[in-house]
N, CA, C and O atoms as a GROMACS GRO file, in nm:
protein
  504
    1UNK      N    1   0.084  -0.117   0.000
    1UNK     CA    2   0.000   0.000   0.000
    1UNK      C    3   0.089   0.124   0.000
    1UNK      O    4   0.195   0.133   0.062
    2UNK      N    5   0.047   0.198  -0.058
    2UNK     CA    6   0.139   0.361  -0.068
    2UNK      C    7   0.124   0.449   0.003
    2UNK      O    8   0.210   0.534   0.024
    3UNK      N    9  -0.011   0.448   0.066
    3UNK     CA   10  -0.039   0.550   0.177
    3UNK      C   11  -0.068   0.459   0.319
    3UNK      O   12  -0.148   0.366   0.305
    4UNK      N   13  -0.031   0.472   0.404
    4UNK     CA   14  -0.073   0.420   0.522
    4UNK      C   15  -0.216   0.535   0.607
    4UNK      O   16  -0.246   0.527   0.726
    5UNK      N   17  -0.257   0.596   0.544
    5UNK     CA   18  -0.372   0.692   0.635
    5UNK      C   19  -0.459   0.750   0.477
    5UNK      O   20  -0.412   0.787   0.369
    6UNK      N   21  -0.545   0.742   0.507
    6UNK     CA   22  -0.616   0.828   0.382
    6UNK      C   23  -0.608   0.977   0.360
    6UNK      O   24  -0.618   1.068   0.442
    7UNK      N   25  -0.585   0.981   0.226
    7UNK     CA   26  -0.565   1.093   0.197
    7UNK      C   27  -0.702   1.155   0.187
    7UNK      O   28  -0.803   1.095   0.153
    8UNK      N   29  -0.692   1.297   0.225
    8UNK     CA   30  -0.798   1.396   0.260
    8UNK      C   31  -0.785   1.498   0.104
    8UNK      O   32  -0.698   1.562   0.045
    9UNK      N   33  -0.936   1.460   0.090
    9UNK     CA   34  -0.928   1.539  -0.036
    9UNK      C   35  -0.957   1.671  -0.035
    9UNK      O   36  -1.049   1.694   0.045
   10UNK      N   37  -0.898   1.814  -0.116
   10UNK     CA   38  -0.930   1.910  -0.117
   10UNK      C   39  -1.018   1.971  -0.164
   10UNK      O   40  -1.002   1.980  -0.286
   11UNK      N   41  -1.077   2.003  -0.142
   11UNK     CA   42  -1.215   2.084  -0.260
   11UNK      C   43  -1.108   2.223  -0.302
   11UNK      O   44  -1.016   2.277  -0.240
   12UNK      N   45  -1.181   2.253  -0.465
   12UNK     CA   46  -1.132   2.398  -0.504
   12UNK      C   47  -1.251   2.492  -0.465
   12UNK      O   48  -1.368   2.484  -0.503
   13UNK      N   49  -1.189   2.590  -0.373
   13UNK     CA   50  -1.249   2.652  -0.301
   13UNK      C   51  -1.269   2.816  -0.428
   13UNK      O   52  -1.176   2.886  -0.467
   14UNK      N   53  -1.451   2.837  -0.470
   14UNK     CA   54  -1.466   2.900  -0.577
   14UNK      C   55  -1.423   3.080  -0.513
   14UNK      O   56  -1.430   3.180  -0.585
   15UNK      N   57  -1.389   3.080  -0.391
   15UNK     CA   58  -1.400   3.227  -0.353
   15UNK      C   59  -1.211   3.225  -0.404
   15UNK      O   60  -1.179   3.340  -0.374
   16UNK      N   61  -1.136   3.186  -0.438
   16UNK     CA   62  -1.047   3.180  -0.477
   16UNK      C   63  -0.971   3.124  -0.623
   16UNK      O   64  -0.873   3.052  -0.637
   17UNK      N   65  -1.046   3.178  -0.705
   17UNK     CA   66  -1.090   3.184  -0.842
   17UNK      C   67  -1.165   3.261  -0.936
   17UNK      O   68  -1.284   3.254  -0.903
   18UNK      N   69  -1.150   3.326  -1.030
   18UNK     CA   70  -1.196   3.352  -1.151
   18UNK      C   71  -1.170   3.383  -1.244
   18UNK      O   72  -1.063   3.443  -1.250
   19UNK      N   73  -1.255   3.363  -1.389
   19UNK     CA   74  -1.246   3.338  -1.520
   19UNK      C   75  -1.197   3.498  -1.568
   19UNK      O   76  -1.268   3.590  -1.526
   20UNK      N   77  -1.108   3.526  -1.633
   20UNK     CA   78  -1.069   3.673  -1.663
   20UNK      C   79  -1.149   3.690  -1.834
   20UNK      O   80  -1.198   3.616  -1.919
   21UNK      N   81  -1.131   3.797  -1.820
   21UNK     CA   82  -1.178   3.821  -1.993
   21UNK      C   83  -1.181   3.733  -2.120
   21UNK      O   84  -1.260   3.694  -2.206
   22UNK      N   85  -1.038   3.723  -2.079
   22UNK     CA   86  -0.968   3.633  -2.209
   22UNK      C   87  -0.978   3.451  -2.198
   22UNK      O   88  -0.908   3.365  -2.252
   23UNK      N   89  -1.105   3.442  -2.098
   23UNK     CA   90  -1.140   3.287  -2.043
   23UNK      C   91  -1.036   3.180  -1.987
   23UNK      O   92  -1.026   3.063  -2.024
   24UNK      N   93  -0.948   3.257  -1.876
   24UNK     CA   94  -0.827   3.216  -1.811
   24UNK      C   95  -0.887   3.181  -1.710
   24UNK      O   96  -0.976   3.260  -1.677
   25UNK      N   97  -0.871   3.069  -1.628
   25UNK     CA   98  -0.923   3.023  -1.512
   25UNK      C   99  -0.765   3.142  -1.380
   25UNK      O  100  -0.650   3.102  -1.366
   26UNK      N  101  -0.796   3.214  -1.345
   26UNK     CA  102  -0.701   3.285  -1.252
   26UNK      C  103  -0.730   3.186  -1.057
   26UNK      O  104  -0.826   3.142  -0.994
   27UNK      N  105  -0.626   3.195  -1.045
   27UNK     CA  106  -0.610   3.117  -0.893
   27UNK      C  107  -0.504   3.159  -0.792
   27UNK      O  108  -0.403   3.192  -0.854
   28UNK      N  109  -0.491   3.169  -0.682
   28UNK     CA  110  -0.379   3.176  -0.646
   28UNK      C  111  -0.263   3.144  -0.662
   28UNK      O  112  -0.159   3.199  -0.625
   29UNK      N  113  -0.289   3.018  -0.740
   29UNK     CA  114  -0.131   2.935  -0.761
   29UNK      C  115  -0.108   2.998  -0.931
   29UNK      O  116  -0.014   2.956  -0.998
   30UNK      N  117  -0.178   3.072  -0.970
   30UNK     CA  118  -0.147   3.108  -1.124
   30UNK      C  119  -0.043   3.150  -1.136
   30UNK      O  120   0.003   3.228  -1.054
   31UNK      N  121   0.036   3.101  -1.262
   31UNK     CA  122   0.163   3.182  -1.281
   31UNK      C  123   0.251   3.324  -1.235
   31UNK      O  124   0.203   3.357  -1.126
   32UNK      N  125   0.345   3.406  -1.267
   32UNK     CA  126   0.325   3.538  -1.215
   32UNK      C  127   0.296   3.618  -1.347
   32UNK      O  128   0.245   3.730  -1.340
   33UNK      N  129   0.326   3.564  -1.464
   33UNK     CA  130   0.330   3.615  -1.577
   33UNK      C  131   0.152   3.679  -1.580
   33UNK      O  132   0.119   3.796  -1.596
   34UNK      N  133   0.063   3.566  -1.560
   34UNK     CA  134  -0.049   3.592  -1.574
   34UNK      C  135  -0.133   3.646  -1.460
   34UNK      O  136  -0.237   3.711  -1.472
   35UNK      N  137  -0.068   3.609  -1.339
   35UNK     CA  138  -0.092   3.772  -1.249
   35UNK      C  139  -0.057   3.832  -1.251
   35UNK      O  140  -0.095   3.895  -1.152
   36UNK      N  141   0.072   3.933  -1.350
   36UNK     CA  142   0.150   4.068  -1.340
   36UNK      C  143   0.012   4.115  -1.414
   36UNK      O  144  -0.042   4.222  -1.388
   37UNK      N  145  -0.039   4.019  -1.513
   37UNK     CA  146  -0.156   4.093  -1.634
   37UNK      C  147  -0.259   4.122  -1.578
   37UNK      O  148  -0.332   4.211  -1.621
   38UNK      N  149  -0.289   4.044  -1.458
   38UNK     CA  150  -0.379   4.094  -1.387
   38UNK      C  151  -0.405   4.180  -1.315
   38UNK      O  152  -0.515   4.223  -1.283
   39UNK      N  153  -0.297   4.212  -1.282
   39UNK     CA  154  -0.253   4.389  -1.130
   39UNK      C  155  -0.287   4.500  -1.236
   39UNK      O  156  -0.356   4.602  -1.225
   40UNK      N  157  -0.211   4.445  -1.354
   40UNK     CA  158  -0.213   4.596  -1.465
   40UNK      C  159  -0.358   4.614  -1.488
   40UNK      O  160  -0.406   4.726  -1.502
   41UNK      N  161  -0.437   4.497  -1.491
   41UNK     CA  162  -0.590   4.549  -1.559
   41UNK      C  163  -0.678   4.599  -1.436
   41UNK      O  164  -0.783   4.663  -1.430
   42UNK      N  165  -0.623   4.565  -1.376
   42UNK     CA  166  -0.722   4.639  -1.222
   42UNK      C  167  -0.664   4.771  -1.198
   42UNK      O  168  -0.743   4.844  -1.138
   43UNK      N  169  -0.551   4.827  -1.224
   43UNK     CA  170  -0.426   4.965  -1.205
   43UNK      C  171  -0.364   4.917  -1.095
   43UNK      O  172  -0.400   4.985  -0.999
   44UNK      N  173  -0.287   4.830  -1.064
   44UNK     CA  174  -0.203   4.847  -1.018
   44UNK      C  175  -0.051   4.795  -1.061
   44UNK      O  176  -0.017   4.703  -1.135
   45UNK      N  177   0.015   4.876  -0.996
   45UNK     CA  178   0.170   4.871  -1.105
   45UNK      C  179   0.244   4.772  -0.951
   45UNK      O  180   0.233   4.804  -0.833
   46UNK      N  181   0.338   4.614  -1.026
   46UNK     CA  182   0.358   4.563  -0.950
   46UNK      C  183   0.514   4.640  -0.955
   46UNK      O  184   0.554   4.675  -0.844
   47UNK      N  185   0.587   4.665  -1.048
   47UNK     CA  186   0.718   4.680  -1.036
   47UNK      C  187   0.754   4.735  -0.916
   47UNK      O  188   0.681   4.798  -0.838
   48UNK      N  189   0.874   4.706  -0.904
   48UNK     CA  190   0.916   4.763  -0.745
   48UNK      C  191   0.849   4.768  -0.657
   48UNK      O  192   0.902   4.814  -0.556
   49UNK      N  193   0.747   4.739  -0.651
   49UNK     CA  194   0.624   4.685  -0.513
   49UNK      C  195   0.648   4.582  -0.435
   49UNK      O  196   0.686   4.481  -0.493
   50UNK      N  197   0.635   4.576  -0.302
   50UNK     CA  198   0.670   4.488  -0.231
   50UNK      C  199   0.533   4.452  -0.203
   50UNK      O  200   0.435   4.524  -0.221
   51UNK      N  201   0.533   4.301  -0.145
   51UNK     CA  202   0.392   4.251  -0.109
   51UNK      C  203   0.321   4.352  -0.041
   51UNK      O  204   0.237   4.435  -0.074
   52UNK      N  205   0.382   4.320   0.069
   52UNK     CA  206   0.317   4.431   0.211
   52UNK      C  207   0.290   4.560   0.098
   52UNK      O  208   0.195   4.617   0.152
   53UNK      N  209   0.315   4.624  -0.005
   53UNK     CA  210   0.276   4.761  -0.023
   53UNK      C  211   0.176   4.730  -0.159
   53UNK      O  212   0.123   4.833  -0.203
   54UNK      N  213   0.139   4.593  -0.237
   54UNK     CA  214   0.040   4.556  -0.285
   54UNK      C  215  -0.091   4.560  -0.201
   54UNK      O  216  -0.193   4.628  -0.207
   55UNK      N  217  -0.040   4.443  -0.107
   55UNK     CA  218  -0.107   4.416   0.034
   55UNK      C  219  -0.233   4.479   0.037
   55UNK      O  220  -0.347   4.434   0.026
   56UNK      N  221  -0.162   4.654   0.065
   56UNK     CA  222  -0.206   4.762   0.118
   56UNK      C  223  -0.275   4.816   0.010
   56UNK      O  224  -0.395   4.832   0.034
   57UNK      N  225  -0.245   4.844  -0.079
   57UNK     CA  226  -0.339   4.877  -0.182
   57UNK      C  227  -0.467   4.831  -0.279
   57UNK      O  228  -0.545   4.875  -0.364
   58UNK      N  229  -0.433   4.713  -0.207
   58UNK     CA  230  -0.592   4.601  -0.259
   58UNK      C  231  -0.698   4.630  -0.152
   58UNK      O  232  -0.816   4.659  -0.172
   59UNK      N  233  -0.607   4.613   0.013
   59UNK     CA  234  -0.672   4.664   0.081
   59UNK      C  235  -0.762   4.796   0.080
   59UNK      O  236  -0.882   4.790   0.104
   60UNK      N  237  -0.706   4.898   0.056
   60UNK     CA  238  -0.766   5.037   0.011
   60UNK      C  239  -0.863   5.020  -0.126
   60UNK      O  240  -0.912   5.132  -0.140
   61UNK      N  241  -0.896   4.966  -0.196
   61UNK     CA  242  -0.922   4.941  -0.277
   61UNK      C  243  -1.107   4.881  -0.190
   61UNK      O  244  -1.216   4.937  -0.175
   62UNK      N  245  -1.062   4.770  -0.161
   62UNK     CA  246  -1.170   4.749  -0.063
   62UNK      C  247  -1.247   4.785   0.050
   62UNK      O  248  -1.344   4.721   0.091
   63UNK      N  249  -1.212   4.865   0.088
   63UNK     CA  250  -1.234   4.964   0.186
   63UNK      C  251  -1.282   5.121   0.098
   63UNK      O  252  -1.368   5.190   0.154
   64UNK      N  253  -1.248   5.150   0.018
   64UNK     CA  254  -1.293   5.236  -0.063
   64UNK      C  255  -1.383   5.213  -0.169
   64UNK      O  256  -1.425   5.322  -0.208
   65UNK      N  257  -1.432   5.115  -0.235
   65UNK     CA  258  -1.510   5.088  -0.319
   65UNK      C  259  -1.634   5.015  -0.180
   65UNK      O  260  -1.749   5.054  -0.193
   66UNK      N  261  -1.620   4.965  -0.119
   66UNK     CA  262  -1.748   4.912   0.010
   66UNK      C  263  -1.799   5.059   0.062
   66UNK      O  264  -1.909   5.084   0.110
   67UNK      N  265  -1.708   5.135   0.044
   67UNK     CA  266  -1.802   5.246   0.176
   67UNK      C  267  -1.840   5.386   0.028
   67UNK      O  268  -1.887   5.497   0.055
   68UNK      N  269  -1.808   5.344  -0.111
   68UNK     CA  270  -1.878   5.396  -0.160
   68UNK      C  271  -1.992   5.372  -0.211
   68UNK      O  272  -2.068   5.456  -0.260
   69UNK      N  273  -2.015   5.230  -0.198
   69UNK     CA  274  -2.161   5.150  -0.174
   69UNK      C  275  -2.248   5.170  -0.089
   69UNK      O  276  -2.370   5.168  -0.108
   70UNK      N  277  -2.176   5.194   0.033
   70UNK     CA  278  -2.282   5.205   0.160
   70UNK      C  279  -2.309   5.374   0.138
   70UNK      O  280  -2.412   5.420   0.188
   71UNK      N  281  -2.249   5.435   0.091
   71UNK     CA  282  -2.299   5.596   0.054
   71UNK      C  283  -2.423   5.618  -0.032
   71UNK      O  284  -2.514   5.701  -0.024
   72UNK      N  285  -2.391   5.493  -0.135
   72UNK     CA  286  -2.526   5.466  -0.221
   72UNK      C  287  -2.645   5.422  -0.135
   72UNK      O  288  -2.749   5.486  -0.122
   73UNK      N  289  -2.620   5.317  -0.085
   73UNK     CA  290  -2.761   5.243  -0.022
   73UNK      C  291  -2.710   5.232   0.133
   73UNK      O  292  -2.641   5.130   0.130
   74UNK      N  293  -2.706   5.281   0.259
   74UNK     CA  294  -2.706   5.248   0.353
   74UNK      C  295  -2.725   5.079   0.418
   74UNK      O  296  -2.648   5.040   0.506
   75UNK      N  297  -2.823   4.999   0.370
   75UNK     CA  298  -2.869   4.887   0.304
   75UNK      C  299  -2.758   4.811   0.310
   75UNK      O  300  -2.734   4.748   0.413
   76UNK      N  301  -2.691   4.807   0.222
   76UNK     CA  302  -2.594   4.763   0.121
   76UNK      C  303  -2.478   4.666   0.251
   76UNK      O  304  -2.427   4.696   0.359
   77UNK      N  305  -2.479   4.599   0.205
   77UNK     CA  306  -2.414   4.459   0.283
   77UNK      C  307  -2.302   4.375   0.269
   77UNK      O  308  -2.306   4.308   0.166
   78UNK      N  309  -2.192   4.357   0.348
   78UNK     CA  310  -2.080   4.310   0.308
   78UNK      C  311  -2.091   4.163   0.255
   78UNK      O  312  -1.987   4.152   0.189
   79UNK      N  313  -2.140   4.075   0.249
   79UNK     CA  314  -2.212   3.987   0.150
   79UNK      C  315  -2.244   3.980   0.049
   79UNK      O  316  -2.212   3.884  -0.020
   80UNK      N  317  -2.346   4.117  -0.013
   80UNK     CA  318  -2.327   4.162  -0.152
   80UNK      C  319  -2.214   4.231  -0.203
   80UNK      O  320  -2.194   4.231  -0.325
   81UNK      N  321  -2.142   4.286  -0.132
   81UNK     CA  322  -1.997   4.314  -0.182
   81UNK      C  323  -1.924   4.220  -0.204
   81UNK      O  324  -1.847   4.249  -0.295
   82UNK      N  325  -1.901   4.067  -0.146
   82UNK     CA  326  -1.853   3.961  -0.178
   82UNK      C  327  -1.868   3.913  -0.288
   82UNK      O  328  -1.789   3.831  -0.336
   83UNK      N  329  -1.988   3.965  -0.356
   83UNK     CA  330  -2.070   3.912  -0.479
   83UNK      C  331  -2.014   3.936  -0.627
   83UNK      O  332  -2.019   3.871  -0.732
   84UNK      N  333  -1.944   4.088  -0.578
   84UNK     CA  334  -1.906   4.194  -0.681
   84UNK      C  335  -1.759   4.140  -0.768
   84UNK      O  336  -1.645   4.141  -0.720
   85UNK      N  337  -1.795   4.097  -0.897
   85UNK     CA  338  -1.629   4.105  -0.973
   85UNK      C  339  -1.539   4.172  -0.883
   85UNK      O  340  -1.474   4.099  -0.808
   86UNK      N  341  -1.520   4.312  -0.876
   86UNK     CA  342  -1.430   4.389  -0.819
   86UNK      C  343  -1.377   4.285  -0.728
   86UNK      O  344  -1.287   4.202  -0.743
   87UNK      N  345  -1.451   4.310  -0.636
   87UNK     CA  346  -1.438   4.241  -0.465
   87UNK      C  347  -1.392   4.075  -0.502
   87UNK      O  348  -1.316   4.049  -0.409
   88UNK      N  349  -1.397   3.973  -0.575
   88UNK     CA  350  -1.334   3.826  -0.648
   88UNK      C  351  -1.244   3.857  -0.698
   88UNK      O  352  -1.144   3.816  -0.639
   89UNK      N  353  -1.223   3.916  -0.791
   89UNK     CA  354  -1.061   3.962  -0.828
   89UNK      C  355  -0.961   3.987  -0.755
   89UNK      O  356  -0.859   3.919  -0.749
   90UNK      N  357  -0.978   4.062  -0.710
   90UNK     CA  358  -0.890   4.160  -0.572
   90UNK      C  359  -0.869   4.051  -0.492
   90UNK      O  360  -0.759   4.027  -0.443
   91UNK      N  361  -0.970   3.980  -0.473
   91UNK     CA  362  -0.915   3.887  -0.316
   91UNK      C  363  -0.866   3.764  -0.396
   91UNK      O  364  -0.799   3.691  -0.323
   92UNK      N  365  -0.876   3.729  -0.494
   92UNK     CA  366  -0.775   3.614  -0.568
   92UNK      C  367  -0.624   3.670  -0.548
   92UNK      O  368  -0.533   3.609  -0.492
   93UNK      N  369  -0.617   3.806  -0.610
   93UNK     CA  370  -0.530   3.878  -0.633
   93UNK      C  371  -0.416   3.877  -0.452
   93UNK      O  372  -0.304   3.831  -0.429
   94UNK      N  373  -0.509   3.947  -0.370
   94UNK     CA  374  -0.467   3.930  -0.247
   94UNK      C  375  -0.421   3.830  -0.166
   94UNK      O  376  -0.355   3.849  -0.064
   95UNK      N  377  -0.471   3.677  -0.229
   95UNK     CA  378  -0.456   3.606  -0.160
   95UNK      C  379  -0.344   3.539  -0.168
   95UNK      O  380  -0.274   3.491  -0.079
   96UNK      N  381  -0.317   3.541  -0.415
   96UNK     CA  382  -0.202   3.509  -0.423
   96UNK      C  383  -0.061   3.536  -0.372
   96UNK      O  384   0.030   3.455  -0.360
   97UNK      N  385  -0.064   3.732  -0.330
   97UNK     CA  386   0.042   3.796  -0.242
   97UNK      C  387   0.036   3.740  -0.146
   97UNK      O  388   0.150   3.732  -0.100
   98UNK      N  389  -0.066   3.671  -0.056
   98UNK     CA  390  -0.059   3.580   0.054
   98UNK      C  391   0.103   3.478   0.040
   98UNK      O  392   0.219   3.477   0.081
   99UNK      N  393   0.015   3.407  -0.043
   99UNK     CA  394   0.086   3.278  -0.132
   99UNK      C  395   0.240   3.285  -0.115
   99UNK      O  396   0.316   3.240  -0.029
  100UNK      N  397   0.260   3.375  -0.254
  100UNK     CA  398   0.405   3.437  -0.225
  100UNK      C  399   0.448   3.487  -0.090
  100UNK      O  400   0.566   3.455  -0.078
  101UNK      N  401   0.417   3.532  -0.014
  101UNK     CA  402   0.450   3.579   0.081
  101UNK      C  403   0.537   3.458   0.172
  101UNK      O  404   0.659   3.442   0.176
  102UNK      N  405   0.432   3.381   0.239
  102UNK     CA  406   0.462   3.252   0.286
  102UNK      C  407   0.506   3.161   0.228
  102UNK      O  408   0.509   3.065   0.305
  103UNK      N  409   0.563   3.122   0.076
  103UNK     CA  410   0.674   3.094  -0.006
  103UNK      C  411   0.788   3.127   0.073
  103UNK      O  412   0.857   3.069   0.156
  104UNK      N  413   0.784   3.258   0.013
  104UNK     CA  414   0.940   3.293   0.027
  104UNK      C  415   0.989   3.342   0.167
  104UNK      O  416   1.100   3.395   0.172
  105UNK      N  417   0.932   3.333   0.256
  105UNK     CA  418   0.965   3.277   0.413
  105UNK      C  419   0.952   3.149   0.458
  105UNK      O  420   0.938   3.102   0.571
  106UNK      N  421   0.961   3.095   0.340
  106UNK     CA  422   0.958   2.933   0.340
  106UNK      C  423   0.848   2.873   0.453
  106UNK      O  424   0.897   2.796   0.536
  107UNK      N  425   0.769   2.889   0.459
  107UNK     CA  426   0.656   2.908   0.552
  107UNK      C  427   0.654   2.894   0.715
  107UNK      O  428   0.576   2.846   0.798
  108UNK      N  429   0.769   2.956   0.717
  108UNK     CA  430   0.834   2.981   0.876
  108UNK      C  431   0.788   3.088   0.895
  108UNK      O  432   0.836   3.177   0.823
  109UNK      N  433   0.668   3.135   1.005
  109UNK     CA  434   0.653   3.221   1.046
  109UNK      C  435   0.749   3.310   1.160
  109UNK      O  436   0.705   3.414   1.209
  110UNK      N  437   0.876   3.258   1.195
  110UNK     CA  438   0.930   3.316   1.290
  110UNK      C  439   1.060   3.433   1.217
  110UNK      O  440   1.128   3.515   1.280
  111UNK      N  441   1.062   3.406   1.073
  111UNK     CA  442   1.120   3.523   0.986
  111UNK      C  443   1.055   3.590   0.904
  111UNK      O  444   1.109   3.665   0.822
  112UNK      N  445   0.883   3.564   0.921
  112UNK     CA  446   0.797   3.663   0.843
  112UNK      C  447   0.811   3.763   0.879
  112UNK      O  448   0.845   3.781   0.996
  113UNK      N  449   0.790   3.868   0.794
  113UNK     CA  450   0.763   4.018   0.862
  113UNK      C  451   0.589   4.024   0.923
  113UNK      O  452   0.496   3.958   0.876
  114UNK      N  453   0.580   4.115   1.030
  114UNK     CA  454   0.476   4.126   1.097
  114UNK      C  455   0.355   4.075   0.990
  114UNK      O  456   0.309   3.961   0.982
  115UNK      N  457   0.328   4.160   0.933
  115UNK     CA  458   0.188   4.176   0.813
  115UNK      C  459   0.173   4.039   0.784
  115UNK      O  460   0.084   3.971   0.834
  116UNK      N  461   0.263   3.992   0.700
  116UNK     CA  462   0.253   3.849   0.619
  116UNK      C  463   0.311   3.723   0.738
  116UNK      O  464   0.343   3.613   0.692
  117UNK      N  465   0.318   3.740   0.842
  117UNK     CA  466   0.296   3.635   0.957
  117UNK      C  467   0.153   3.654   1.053
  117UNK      O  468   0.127   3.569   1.137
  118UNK      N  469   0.081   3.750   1.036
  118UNK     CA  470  -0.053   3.755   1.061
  118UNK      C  471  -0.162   3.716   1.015
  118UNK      O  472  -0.262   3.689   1.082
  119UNK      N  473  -0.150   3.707   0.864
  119UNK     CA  474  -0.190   3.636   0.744
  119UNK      C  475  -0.178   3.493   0.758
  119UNK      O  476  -0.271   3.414   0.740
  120UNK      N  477  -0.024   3.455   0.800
  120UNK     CA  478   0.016   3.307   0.785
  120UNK      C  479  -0.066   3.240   0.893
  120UNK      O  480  -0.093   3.121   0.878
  121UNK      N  481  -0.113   3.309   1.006
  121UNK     CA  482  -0.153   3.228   1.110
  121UNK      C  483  -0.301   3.273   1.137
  121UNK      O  484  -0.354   3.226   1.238
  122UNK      N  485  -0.364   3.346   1.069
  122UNK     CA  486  -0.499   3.356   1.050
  122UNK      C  487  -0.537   3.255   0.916
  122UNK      O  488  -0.643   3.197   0.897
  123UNK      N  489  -0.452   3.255   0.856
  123UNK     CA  490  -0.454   3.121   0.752
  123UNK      C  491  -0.471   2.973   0.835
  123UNK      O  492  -0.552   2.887   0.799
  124UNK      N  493  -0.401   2.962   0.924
  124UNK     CA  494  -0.410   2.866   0.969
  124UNK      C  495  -0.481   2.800   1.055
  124UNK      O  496  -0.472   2.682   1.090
  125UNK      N  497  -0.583   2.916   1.103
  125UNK     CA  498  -0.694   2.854   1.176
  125UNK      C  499  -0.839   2.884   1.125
  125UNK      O  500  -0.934   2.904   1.202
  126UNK      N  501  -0.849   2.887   0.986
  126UNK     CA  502  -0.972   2.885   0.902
  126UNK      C  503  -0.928   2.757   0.858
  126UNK      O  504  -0.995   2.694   0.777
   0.00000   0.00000   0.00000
């Protein structure tokens, strides 16, 4: 036998995914080639950007497009903002800087920098 314990299967989880224009399945694990194409079509410029200062600007991004919703409709619900292209993109986008992040701290949180070791361990208990 090859496994001695069963293997636990993963589901692809759809809040971390979507189809771009050009009918590209986009994911966290997507290339970088085809996420650099993706930062550019949303405006953001990756060159010389560090995660933490992507990070931050997806963040703002979300925080500024939600509370210009709630200006529209008081109503208006962070649930249906979940709903929104904008808001699926961005957090694919965000999550992949996750990704990388905890890569290349080889997923040792004790040489992460603050930001992306807060991430690593709120990752880890969802």
């Amino acid at each position: 036998m090859l496994f001695s314990r069963p293997i636990k299967k993963t589901q692809f989880n759809e809040d971390l995914f979507y189809i771009n224009s050009e009918q590209e399945l986009i994911n966290r694990f997507s290339s970088y080639s085809l996420i650099e194409k993706e930062f550019k079509k949303v405006g953001l410029e990756t060159k010389d950007a560090t995660i933490e200062k992507l990070m931050a600007e997806i963040s703002r991004v979300f925080l500024r497009e939600y509370a210009d919703r709630i200006d529209e409709n008081e109503n208006y619900s962070l649930s249906e903002f979940k709903e929104t292209e904008l808001y699926q993109v961005h957090y694919v986008l965000l999550n992949h800087l996750k990704e990388v992040g905890f890569y290349l701290y080889d997923y040792n949180e004790e040489i992460m920098p603050k930001k992306i070791k807060a991430f690593y361990k709120e990752q880890l208990t969802t």
